[in-house]
C-alpha positions as CSV (number, residue, x, y, z in Angstrom):
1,X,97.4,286.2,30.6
2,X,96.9,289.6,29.3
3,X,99.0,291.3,32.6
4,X,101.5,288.5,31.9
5,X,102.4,289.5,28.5
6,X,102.8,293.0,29.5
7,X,105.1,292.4,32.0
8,X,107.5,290.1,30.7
9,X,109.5,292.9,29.4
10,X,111.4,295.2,31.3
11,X,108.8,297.5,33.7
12,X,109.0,301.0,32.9
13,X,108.9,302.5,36.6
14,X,110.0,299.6,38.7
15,X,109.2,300.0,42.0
16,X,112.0,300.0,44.7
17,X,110.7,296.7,46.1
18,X,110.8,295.6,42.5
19,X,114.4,296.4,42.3
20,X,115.6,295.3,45.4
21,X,114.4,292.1,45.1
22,X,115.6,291.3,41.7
23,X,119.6,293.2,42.2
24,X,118.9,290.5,45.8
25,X,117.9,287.3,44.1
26,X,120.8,288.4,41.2
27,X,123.7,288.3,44.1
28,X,121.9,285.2,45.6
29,X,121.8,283.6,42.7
30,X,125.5,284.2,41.2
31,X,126.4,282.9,44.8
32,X,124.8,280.1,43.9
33,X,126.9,279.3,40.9
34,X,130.2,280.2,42.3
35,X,130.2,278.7,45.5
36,X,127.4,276.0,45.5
37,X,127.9,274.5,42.2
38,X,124.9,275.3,41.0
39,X,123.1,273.7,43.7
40,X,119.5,275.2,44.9
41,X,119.8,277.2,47.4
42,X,117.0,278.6,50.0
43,X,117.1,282.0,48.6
44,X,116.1,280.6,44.9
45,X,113.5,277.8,47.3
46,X,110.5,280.1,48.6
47,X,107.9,278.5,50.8
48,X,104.4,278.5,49.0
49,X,101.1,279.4,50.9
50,X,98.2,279.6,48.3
51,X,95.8,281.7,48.4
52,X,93.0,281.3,51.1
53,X,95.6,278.7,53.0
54,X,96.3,278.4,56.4
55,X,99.5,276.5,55.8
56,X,102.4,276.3,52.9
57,X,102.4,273.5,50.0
58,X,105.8,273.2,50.2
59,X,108.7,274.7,48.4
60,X,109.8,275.6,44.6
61,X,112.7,275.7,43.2
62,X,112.8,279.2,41.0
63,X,114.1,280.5,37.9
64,X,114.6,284.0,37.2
65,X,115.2,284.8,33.7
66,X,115.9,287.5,31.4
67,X,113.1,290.1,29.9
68,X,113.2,289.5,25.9
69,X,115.2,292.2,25.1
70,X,118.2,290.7,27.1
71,X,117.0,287.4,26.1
72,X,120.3,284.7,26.4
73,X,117.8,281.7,25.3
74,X,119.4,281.2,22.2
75,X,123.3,280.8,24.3
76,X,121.8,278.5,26.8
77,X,120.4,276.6,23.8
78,X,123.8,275.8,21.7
79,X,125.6,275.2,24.5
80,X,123.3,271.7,24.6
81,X,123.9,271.8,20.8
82,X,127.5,271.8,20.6
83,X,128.0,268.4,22.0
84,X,126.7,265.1,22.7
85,X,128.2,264.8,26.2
86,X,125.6,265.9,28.4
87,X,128.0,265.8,31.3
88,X,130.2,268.8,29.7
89,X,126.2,270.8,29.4
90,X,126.7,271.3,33.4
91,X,130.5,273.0,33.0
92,X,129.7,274.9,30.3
93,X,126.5,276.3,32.3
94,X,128.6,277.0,35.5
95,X,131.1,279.6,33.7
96,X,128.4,281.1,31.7
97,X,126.5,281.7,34.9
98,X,129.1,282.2,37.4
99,X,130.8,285.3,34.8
100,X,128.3,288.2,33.9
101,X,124.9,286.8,33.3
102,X,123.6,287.8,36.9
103,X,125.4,291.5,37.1
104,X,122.9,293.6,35.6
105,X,119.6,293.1,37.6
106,X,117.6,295.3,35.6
107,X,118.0,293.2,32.5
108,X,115.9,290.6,34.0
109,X,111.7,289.6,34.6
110,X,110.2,289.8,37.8
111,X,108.3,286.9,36.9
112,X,109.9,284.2,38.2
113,X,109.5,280.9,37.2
114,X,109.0,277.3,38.0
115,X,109.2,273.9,36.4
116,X,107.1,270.8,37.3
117,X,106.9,267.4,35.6
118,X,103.8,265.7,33.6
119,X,100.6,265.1,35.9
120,X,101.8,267.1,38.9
121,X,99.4,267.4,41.5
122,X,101.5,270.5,42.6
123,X,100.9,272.3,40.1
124,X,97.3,271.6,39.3
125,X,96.9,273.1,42.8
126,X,98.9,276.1,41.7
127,X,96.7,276.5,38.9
128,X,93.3,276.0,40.4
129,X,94.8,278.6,43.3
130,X,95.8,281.0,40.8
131,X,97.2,282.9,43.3
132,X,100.3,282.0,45.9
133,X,102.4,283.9,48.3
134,X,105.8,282.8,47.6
135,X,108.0,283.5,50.9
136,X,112.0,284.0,50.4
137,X,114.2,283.9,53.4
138,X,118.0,283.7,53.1
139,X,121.1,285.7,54.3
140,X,119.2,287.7,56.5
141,X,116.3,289.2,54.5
142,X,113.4,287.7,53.9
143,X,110.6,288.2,51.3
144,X,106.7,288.1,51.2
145,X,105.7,288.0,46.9
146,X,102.2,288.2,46.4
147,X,101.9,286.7,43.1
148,X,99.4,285.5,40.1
149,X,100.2,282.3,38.9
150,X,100.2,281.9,34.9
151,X,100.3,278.3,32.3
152,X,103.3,279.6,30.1
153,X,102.3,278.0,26.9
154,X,105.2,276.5,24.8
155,X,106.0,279.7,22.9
156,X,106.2,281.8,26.1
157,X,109.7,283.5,25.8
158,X,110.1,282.5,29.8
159,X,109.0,279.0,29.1
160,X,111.5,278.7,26.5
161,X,114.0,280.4,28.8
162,X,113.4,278.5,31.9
163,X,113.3,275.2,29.3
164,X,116.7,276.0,28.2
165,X,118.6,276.7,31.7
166,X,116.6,273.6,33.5
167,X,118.0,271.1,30.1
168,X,121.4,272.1,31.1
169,X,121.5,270.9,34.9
170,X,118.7,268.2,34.0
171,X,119.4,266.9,30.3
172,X,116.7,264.0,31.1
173,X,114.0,267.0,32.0
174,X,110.7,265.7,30.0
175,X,109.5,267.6,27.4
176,X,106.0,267.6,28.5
177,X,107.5,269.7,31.3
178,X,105.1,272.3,32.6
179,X,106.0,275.6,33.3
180,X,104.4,278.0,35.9
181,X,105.0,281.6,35.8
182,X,104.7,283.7,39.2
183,X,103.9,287.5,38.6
184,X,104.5,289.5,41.9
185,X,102.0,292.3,42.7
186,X,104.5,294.8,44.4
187,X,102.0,297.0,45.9
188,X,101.2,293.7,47.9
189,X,104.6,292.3,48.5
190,X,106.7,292.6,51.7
191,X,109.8,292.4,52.8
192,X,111.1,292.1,56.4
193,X,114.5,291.5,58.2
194,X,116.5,294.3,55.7
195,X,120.2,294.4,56.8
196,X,120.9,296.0,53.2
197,X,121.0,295.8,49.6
198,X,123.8,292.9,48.3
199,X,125.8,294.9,45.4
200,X,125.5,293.0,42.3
């Protein structure tokens, strides 16, 4: 996991595919707080093809999260601590995401991430693949991420991250809940149908 752990901060020459994609997926993604209530989108759904495959898997639903210097984890975490009523953990997480959290692109990981629940036989295919093409296509533009697939162990600051946004839409979520990261290898990614950047 050594490329992992370098990369989970902030890149120090992101590439222009790098930062299209993430100021992209940032607009997609505050979209998808304002005017889908939070519901999954298929710009945050790619289509997975593993390595070596001839067809997809399926689809994942993503999580994009903040590099540890912007880290929010420890807001998304009291907003489950401040009450008991699981139903108000939803609210709560639609203003915080629908305000600012998505404006500034650059704050964020390109790895994305991916949650799956005990035993899946999804994701002990990602893992034995360790390498996917996740394939994006919404509003026009579509995108081709060639990526390494990573176990975030439990003290992974985008395990805890992805934990902590997941608990708020899905307060049931088991905590045996594994969590894949998805490193994109730029110099291999693609992407097709460009109408223009979304401003974020």
């Amino acid at each position: 996991m050594n490329a992992l752990a370098a990369q989970f901060g902030i890149s120090s020459d992101p590439s222009p595919n790098q930062r299209a994609f993430l100021g992209w997926q940032c607009r997609c993604r505050q979209m998808m707080m304002r005017d889908n209530e939070g519901k999954p989108t298929d710009a945050v759904m790619p289509e997975v093809t593993l390595a070596g495959a001839a067809e997809p898997l399926g689809h994942i639903i993503t999580i994009m999260s903040k590099s540890p210097a912007y880290s929010l984890t420890p807001e998304l975490t009291h907003m489950a601590k401040k009450t008991h009523e699981t139903a108000k953990w939803r609210e709560e997480a639609m203003k915080f995401f629908s305000a600012t959290y998505y404006q500034k692109a650059h704050e964020f990981s390109d790895i994305l991430t991916s949650t799956f629940p005990p035993g899946s036989q999804g994701a002990a295919k990602l893992r034995t693949a360790k390498a996917a093409t996740l394939s994006f296509e919404a509003y026009g533009e579509r995108w081709d991420l060639t990526c390494t697939i990573h176990k975030l162990s439990r003290r992974n600051p985008l395990y805890l991250a992805t934990m902590a946004h997941n608990r708020l839409f899905n307060p049931t979520i088991s905590p045996d809940t594994e969590v894949l990261g998805f490193e994109p290898d730029w110099t291999q990614s693609q992407r097709a149908n460009w109408q223009g950047d979304l401003n974020v």
